[in-house]
N, C-alpha and C positions, 0 to 999 in steps of 0.2 A: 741578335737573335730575332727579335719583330720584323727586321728587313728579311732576314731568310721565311719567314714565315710569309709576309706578306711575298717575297720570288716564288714558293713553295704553291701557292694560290694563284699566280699568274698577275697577280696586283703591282708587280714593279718590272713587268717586261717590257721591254722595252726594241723601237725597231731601227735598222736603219734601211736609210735610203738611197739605190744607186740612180742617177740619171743616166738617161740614152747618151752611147759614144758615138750613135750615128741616128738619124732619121731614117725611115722606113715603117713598116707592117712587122710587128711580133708577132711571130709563129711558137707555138710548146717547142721545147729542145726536142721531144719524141718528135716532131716531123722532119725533122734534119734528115738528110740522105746520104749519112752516115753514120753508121751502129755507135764508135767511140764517142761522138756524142749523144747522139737519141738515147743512148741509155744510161749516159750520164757518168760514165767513167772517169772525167776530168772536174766534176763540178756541175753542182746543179747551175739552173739560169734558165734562159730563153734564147732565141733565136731573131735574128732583124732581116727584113726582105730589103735591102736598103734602097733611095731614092735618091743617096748625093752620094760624093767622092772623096769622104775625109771620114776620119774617127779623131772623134777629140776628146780628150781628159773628161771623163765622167764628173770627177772629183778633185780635190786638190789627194797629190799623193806620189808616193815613188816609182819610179819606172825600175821595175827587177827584172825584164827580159825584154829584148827587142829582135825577133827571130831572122836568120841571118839576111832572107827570102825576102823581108818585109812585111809579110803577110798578119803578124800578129803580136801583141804586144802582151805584156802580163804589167800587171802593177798592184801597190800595196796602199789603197786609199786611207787617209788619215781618218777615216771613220772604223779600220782594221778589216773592211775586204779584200781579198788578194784575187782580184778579177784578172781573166783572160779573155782579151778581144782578138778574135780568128777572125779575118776578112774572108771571105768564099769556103768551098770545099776542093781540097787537093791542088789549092793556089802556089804552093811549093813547090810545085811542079814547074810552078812558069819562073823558077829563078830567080826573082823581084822584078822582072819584068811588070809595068805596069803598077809598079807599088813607089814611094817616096817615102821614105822614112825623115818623119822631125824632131824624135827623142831618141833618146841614146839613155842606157844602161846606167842606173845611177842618178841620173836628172830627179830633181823634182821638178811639178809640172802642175799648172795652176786647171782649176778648175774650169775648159774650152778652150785649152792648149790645145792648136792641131798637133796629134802625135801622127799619125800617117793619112797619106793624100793616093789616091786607085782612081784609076781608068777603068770605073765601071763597065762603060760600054765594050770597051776593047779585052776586059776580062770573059765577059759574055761569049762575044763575037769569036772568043776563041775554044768557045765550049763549055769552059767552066761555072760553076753553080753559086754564084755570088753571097749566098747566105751566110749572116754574120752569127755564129754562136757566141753568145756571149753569156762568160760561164763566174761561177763564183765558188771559188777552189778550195776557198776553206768553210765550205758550207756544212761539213760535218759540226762544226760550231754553232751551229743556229738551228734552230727550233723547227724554222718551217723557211723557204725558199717563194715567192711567190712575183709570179712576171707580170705585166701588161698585156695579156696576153689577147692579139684579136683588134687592140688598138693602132691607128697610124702614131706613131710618134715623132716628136723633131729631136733635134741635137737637146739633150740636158735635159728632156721632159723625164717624168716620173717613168721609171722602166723597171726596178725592181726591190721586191719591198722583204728585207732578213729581220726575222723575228729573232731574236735573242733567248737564248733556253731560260 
């Protein structure tokens, strides 16, 4: 009863925290340049302008999807976020051209496992909009959403912070 009371006042809330799966510039998910995320249909989060050619294990945690294209990963971090990492915008298009996959479906993966390895440049160069939304899908569980937003970030730097209800 005194623990609900003191959750009921905010006195035992508690956060977790996701690190960056890539270095770059976090942008709000509302500047995405495209609607399914700008407006948040898949999970809240942020966005990454990235600067290298890998995504890696945010956290120690399970890989629950690895999309066929390469493009993007889902997983279930042992902290219980089920994050989705999207490489570019309408990157599925290029067929995994340009993408490496190095998890597979099932894996667990330590915290700076490279999971996928892009051809930044050569994804650009062929049009496409490199921005990484990265989303946290079962955010209807948490209280409040809140990104780095505006900071450069490296690989594992602090990137998003889930308040717990």
């Amino acid at each position: 009863m005194f623990s609900e009371l003191l959750r009921s006042v905010g006195l035992r809330r508690r956060s977790k925290e996701l690190p960056s799966p890539l270095a770059g510039k976090v942008i709000p998910l509302s500047d995405v340049n495209d609607q399914t995320f700008a407006a948040g249909l898949l999970g809240q989060g942020v966005a990454i302008e990235p600067t290298g050619n890998k995504v890696v294990a945010p956290s120690d945690s399970r890989v629950e999807a690895v999309f066929p294209t390469g493009h993007a990963v889902a997983l279930h971090t042992n902290e219980g976020l089920d994050v989705l990492i999207h490489v570019g915008l309408d990157t599925d298009k290029l067929e995994g051209k340009y993408f490496n996959v190095k998890a597979s479906v099932g894996q667990t993966v330590k915290k700076g496992d490279v999971l996928i390895e892009f051809d930044r440049e050569a994804i650009e160069r062929e049009g496409y909009d490199v921005t990484a939304p990265i989303l946290i899908c079962n955010s209807v569980e948490f209280s409040s959403i809140k990104g780095s937003v505006g900071d450069i970030v490296g690989e594992l730097d602090t990137l998003i912070t889930a308040r717990e209800r």
